[in-house]
C-alpha positions in Angstrom: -114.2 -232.8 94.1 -112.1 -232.2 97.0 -108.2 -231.0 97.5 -106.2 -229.0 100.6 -104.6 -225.8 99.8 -102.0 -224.4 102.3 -102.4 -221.1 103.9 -100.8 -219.2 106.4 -102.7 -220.1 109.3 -103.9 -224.2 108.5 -103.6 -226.6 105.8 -107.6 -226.0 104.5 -109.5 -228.7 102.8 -112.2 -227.4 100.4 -114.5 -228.5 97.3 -115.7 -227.2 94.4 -119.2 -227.2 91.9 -120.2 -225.7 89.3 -118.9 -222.4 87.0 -119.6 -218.9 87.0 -119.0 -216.1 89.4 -117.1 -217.4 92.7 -119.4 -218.0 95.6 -117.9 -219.3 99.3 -120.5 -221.2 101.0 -119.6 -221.3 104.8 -120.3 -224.1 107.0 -122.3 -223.6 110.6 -119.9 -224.5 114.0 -119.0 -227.7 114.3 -120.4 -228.7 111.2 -118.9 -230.2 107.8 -119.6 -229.2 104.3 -122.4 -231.7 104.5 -124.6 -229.2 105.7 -125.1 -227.7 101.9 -126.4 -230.5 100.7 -129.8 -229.0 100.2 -128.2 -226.0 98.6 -125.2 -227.5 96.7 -127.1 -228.1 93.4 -129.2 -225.2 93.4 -126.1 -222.8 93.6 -123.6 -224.7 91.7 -126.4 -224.3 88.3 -125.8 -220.6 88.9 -122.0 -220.4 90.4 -118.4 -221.6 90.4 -119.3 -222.9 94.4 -116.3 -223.1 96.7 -116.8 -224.6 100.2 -113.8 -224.8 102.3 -113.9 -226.2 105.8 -112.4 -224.5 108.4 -109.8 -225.2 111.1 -110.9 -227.8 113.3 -113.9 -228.9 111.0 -114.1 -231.5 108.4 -111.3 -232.7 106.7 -109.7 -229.5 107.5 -107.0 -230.1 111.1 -107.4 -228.3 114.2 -104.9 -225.7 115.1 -102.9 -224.9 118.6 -104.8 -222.7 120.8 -108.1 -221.7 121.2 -110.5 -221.0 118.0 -111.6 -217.7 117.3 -113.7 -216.2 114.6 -110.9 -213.5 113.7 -108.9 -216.8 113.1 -111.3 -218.2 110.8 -111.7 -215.0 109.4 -108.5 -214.5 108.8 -108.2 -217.9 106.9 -111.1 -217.2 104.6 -109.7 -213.8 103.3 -106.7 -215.9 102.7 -108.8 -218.7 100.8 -110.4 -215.7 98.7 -107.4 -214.5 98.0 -104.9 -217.7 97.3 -108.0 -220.1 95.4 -110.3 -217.5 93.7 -107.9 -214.4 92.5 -110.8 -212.0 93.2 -113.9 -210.9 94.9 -116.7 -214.0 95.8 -120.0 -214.0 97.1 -120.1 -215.1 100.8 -123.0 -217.3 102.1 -122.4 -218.3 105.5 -125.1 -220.0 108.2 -124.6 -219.4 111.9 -120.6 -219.1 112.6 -120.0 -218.8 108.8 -122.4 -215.8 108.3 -120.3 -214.4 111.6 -116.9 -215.1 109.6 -118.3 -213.7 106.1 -120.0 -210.6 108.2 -116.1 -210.1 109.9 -114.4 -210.5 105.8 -117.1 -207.9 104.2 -115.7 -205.6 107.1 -112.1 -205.8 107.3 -111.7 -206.9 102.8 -114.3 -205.0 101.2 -112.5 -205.6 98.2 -112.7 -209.4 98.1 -116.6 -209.5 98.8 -119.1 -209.0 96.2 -122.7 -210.0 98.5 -123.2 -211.4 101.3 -125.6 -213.8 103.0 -125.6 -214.0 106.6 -127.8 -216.7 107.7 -128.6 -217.1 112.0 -125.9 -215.0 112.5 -125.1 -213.4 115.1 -122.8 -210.2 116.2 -122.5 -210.5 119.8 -121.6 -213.9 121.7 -124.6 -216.3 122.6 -125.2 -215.0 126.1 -126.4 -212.0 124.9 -127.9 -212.7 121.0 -128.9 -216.5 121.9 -133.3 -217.3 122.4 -131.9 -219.8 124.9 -128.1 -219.2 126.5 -129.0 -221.8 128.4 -128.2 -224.4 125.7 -124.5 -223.3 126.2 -124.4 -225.6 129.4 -125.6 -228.6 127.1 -122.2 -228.4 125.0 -120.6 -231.2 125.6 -118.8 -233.9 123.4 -120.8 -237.1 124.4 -124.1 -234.7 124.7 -127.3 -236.9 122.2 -127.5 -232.9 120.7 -124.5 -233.4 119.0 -124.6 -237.0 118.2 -125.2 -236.5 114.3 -122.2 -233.7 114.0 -119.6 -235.8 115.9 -120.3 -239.0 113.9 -119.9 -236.1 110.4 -116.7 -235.6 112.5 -115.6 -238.9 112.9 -115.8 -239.9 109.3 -113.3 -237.6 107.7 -111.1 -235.8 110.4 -107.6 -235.7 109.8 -107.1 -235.3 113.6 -109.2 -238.2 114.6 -111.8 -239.4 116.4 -110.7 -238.6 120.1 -109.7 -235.5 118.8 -113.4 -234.3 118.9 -113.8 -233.8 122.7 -110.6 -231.0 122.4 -113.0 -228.8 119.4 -116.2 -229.0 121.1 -114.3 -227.6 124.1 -112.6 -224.9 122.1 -115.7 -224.2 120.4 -117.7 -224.0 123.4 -115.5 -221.7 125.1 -115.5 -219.3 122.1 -119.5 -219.2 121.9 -119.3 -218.0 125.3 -117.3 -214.7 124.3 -117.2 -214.4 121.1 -118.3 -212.5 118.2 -117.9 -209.5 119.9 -118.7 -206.8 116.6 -119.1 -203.3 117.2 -122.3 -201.8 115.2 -120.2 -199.0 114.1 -117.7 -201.4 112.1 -121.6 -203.4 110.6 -121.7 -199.9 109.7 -118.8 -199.9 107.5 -119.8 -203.1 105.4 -120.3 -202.0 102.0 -121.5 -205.1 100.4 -125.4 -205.5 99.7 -126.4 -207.7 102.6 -128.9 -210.1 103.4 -129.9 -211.2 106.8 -131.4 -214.5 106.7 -133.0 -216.6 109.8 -135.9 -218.9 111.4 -138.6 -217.4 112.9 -137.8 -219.8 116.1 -134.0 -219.0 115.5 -131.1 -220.1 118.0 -131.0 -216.3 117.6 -133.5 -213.9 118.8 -135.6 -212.0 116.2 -134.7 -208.8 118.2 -131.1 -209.8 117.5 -131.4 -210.7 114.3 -133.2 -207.4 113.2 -130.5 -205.0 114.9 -128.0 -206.5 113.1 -130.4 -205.8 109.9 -130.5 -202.5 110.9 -126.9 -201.9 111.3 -125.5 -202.8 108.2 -126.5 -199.8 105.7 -128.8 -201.3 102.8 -129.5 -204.3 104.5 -132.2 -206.7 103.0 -133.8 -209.2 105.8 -136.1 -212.5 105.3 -137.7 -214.5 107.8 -138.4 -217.7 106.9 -142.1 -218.8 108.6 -142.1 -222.6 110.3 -138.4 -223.1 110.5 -135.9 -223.1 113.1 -131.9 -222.3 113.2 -132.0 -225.7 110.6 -134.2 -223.6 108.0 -131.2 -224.8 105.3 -132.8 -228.4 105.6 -136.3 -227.5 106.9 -137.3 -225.1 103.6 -134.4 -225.6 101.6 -136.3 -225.1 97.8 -137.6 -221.5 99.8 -134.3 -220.5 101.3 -132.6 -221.1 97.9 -134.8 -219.0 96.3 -134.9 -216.4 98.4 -130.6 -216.6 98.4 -130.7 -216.8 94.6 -132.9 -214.3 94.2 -130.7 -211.8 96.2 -127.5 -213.2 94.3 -128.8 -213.0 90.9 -131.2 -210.0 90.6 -130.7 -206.3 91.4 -133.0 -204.6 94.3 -136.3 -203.2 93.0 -137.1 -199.4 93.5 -139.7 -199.8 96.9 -142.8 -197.6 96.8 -142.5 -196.5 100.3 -139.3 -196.8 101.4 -139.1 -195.9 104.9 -135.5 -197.9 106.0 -134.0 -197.7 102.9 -133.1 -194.5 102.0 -133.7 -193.8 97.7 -130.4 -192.9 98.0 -129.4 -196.6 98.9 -128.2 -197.9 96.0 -126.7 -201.2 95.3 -124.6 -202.4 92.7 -124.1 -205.8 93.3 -120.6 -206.2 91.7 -118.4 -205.5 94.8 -118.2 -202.2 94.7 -119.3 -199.1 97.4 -122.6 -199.0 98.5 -124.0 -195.0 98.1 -125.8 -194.2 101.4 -128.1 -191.5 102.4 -125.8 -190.0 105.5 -129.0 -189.1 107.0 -130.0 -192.7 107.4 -130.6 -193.9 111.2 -128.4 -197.0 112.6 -129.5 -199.1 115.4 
């Protein structure tokens, strides 16, 4: 089931599934809510699922002016707080782990965990395993054949309207996220940092940004790329379920984790050992 629901900053369509605890799932750039179909059913047997599209995407409109992540950002906290009433789980891939990594920063409150899966803090020139894609961005590019035509099919704004958000999108890959490690720092939700082993974003990426959020949990999934959702979904839900749904064991030999890294799980402060080392 789908509806709109009108905030500040765009008129946002989004769907629903299943009961429980709230849990956002966040669509990649340029993508739909189509891209949780391998995930959809797994989640929903566990959680009320809420998947709004964002400006720009889906059935959701584009907005005046360039696209920026703060924007999106900014919308989601505004979805959290205008749909659910309270604090949700965020599971984002690609730009919706960067938009659920900027809400557990700046609303703490309204975020309970988080999955952050091929995100990335720092724009794709310098986090990317090949920048060079950047330059293959283009609206009529074969790449991007199978997102326009998800485009197409349900935009408000039409289909000539598409060359106008791969323009703004590419432009905002090119500078943006820009998150400082000391405000990963500051994100108090238990975290996990999810990716391919042949990720759009470099392992070495991938594992600072591990390292910089206090607490952190990371998985690799073997064989997959940047797609790992589709590639591996029954071992990517599992691995996302399992964080969601059960609380952290006690490691033998933590190293990384401090003992004093504890993690409720409910929202709520994450305890850290101030002796802990950040990237």
């Amino acid at each position: 089931m789908g509806d709109y629901v009108e905030l500040p900053g765009v008129r946002t369509w989004y769907e629903t599934d299943g009961a429980g605890d709230p849990l956002l799932l966040l669509h990649g750039g340029l993508c739909t809510n189509e891209t949780w179909e391998a995930q959809r059913a797994d989640l929903a047997a566990n959680f009320r699922v809420l998947l709004p599209e964002r400006r720009g995407h889906g059935h959701t409109p584009d907005v005046d002016g360039p696209l920026s992540y703060q924007d999106m950002a900014d919308d989601t906290v505004a979805f959290i707080e205008r749909v659910v009433g309270g604090p949700a789980h965020l599971v984002g891939w690609s730009d919706g782990g960067v938009v659920a990594l900027l809400v557990a920063i700046a609303r703490p409150d309204l975020v309970r965990k988080v999955v952050a899966i091929g995100a990335n803090f720092l724009p794709s020139p310098e986090s990317g395993a090949a920048p060079e894609m950047l330059d293959r961005i283009a609206p009529d590019a074969p790449d991007l054949t199978m997102f326009r035509e998800a485009y197409e099919a349900v935009s408000p704004d039409g289909a000539a309207h598409w060359p106008v958000v791969v323009g703004k999108l590419a432009a905002m890959f090119r500078t943006e996220p820009n998150i400082r490690t000391e405000d990963l720092a500051g994100i108090t939700a238990p975290t996990l940092v999810l990716a391919g082993d042949d990720d759009m974003v470099t392992l070495e990426h991938t594992i600072a940004l591990y390292r910089a959020i206090p607490g952190a949990q990371l998985a690799v999934v073997p064989g997959t790329s940047h797609a790992l959702l589709m590639e591996k979904p029954n071992e990517v839900n599992r691995i996302i379920l399992d964080f969601l749904t059960k609380e952290p064991i006690h490691t033998l030999l933590p190293l990384w984790r401090s003992p004093a890294v504890t993690t409720a799980g409910t929202g709520g402060s994450t305890p850290v050992d101030a002796t802990r080392p950040r990237a």
